[in-house]
C-alpha positions as CSV (number, residue, x, y, z in Angstrom):
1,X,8.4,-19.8,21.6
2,X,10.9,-22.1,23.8
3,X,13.8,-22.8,22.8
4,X,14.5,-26.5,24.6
5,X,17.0,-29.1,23.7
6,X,14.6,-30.8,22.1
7,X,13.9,-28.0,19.7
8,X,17.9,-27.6,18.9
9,X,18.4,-31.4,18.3
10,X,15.7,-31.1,15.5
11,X,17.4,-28.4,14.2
12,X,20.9,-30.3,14.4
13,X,19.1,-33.0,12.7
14,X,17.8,-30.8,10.3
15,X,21.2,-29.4,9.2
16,X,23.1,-33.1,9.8
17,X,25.4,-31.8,12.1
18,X,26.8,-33.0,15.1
19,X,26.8,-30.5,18.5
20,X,28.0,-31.7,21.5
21,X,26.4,-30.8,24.8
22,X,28.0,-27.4,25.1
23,X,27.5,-26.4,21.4
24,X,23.7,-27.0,22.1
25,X,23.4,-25.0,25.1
26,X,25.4,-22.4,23.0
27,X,22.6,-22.7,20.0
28,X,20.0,-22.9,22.9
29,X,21.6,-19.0,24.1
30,X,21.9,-17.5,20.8
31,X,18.6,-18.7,19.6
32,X,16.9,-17.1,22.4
33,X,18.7,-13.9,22.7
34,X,17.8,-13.7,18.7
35,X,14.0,-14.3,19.9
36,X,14.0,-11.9,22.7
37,X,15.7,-9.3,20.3
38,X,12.8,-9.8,17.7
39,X,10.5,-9.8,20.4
40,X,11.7,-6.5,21.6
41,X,11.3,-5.2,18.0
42,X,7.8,-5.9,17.8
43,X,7.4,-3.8,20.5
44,X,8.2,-0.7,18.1
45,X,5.7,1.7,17.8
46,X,6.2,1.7,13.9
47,X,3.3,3.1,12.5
48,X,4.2,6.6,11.6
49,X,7.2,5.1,9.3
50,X,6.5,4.7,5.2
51,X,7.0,1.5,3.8
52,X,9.9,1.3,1.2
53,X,11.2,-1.5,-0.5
54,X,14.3,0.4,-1.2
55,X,16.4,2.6,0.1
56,X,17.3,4.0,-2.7
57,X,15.2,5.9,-5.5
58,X,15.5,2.8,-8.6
59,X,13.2,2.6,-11.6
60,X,12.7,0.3,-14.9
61,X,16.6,-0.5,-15.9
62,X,15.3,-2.9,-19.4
63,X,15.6,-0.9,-22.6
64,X,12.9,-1.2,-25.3
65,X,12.9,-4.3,-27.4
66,X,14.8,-3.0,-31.0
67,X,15.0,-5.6,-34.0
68,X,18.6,-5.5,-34.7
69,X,20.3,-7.5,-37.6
70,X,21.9,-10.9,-36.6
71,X,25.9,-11.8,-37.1
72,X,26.6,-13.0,-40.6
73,X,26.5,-16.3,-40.9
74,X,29.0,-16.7,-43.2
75,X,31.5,-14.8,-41.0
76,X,30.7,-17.4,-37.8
77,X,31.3,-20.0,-39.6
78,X,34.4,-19.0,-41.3
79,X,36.0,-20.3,-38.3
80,X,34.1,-23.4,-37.5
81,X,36.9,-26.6,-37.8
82,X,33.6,-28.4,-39.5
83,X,30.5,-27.1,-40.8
84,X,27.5,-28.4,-42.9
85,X,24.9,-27.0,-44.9
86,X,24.9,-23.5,-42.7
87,X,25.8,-25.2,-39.4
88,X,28.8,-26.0,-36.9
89,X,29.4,-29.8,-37.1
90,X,30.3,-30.9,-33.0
91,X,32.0,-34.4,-32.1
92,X,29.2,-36.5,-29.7
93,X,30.7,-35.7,-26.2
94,X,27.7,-37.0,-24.0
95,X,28.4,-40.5,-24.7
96,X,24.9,-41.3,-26.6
């Protein structure tokens, strides 16, 4: 792949952001020393390392679903400003 100032002002258009011409032909450099460091990665003779997907030993965190009893309703309530028929009663803020 080339990187060309073509290439970086579709990226800059991309992003919306402005580069002037030496911020481009600073992308331009990075972007291809990135690409010739990946390049020289592939080049890794890798096939003798096991794939892990983490470096570290994990296993199933959840905990097993347990029906447990609910608050009291009566205590929530208690301190409900309004309340109606087992429910909180809430001023209309959305204007509807």
């Amino acid at each position: 792949m080339i990187i060309d100032e073509k290439l970086i002002d579709d990226l800059a258009a991309l992003l919306y952001i402005d580069l002037d011409k030496e911020e481009k032909e600073q992308a331009k450099t990075d972007l291809n020393n990135i690409l010739e460091y990946m390049n020289r990665m592939n080049e890794l003779d890798t096939n003798h390392i096991e794939l892990e997907f983490h470096n570290i030993p994990i296993s199933n965190v959840l905990r097993e679903d347990i029906r447990e009893d609910g608050l009291d309703r009566g205590c929530i309530l208690a301190n409900a400003l309004e309340k109606k028929d087992g429910f909180f009663i809430v001023s209309n803020k959305s204007g509807a």
